[in-house]
C-alpha positions, 0 to 999 in steps of 0.5 A, a space after each residue: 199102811 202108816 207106820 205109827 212109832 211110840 217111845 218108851 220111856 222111864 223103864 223099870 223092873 221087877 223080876 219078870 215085870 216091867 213098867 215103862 212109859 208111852 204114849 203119856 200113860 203108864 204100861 205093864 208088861 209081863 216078859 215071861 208071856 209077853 203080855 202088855 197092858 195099860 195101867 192109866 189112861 187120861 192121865 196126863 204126862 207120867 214121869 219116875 215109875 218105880 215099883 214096890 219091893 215087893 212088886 205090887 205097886 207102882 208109884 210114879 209122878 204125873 202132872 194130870 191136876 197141874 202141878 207134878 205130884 206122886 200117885 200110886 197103882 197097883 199092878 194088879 189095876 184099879 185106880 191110882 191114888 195120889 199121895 202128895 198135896 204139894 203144889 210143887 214139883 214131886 218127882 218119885 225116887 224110888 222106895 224106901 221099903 215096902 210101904 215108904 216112897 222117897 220123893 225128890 221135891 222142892 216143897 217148903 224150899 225158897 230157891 227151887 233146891 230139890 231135897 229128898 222126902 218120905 211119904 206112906 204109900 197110902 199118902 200124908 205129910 212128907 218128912 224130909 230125909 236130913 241129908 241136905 240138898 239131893 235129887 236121888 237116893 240109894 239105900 244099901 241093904 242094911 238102910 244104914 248106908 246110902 249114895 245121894 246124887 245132889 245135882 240133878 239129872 246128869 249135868 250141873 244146873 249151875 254151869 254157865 251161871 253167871 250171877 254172883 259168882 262171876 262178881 265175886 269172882 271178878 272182885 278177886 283179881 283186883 
């Protein structure tokens, strides 16, 4: 008998919920009664699985038509929908509440620099969220305060480069 190992990735709560990621598809469990289902079969590579305040929905970012767009299910099953038309990289955040998802895209950006987006989770145009530069965000209770990340990822993307910076750099010393 093989032992056949799967991974699970981008986990994510919601009282006695979690969804996470295997297999390239999108599952939900509930841990009071250890029940786990598939929700996406076929999908292509899921990334970002966020739940709703409320828990009934799961928005997450998949490639499944080629470029990385945001899509939403419900928990309860059914058929995702897709909710951004960008064509570029749409990773989703988080929500900003129960009908609103945050997205970290490159839309409408010359030099691949993420900023941050809403989007209705029943789709349409995205409105940037006018705090520059930023991969992730978090909102305090009131909606009035919040922490932005503006490097993605955990590392600067910018180590090691050595375009103008080094040249200005190096005009200095003279």
């Amino acid at each position: 008998m093989s032992t056949y190992k799967h991974y699970l990735q981008f986990p994510t709560s919601n009282h006695n919920q979690l969804a996470f990621v295997s297999e390239d598809d999108l599952w939900l469990s509930d841990i009071s009664s250890l029940n786990c289902r598939r929700l996406t079969v076929d999908f292509g590579s899921i990334k970002s699985p966020k739940f709703s305040p409320c828990g009934q929905y799961i928005a997450f970012s998949s490639d499944r038509e080629g470029s990385i767009e945001a899509y939403v299910i419900a928990t309860s099953g059914g058929s995702a929908q897709k909710i951004t038309f960008t064509g570029n990289a749409c990773i989703v955040v988080g929500w900003k509440d129960k009908d609103t998802i945050i997205i970290s895209s490159t839309h409408d950006q010359a030099f691949r620099q993420g900023k941050l987006y809403t989007v209705s989770k029943s789709g349409g145009s995205l409105d940037e969220i006018k705090v520059g530069p930023a991969n992730a965000i978090s909102y305090g209770k009131d909606l009035d305060s919040a922490v932005i990340q503006r490097h993605g990822y955990g590392y600067p993307n910018w180590k090691r480069y050595q375009g103008a910076s080094r040249y200005l750099h190096d005009t200095q010393k003279k």
